[in-house]
N, C-alpha and C positions, 0 to 999 in steps of 0.2 A: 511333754507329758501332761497329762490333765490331771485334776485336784483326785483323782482317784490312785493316783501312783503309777497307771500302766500306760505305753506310749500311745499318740493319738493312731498309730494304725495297727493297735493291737483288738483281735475277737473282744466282745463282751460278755457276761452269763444275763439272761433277763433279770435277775437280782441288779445287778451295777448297772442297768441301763434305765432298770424302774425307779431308781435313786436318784441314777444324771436326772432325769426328766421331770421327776418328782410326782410319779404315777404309783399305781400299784401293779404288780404280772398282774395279775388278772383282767387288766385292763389291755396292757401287750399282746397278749395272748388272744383277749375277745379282738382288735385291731388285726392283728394275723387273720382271723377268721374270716373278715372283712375287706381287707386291702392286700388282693392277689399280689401287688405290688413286693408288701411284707415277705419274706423268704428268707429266716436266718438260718442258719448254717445247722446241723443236727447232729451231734456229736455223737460220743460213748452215752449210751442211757437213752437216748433222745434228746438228750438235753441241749437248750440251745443255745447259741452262738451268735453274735450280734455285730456285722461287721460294721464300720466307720459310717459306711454310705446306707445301713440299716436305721444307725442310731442316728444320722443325717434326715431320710425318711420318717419315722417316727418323730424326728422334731418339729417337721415340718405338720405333720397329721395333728399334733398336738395343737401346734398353732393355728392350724384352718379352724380344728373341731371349738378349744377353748378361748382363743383370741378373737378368731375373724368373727363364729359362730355361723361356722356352715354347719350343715347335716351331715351326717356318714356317709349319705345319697351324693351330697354335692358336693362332697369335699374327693369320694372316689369319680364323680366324671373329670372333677377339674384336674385330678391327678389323670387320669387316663388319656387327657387330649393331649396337644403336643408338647413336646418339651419345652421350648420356648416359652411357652405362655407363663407369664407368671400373675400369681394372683392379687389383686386389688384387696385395698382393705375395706372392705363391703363394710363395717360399722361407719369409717368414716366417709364413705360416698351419702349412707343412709340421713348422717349428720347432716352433712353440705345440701342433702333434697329437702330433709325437715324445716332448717333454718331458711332457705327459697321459699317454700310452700308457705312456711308462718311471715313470711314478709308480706307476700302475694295476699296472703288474707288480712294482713295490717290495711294494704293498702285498698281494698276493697271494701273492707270497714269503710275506709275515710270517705269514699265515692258517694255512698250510701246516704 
């Protein structure tokens, strides 16, 4: 069971899932809009349902969009291509070229 009480392959309501995630719905909801991917379940009311491999999805969009710092743009092709691929952490490739680049220009000072 997870710190919410219910089993890990028990539905979600977007309330308990904006919580796990530490978003707000309206944020879930605009990602829905966004990521064809997104698809929870649609109950009595409309109201929606959030399975395992949903709130698996959304963790991961979470982390492209606020960790890696892709776009919604880039974060939806990288979700789109194949499954296999999985993503790089684009800040820190960014790191390893800055810290090359500022050597490279140490050493080009010195030539100078």
């Amino acid at each position: 069971m997870n710190s919410g009480g219910k089993a890990a392959t028990a539905f979600r309501t977007i309330g308990e899932v904006a919580k796990e995630l530490g978003l707000d719905a309206h944020v879930l909801r605009f990602w829905e809009s966004k990521f064809p991917q997104v698809k929870p379940f649609r109950g009595t009311g409309n109201r929606r349902y959030y399975r395992p491999e949903d709130v698996d999805l959304l963790r991961k969009i979470k982390r492209l969009l606020h960790e890696e710092g892709y776009t919604i743009d880039g974060a939806l092709r990288l979700l789109s291509g194949p499954p296999a691929a999985e993503p790089r952490d684009s800040r820190e490739t960014i790191r390893r070229a800055v810290k090359e680049l500022e050597e490279v220009r140490r050493l080009l000072a010195g030539v100078t």
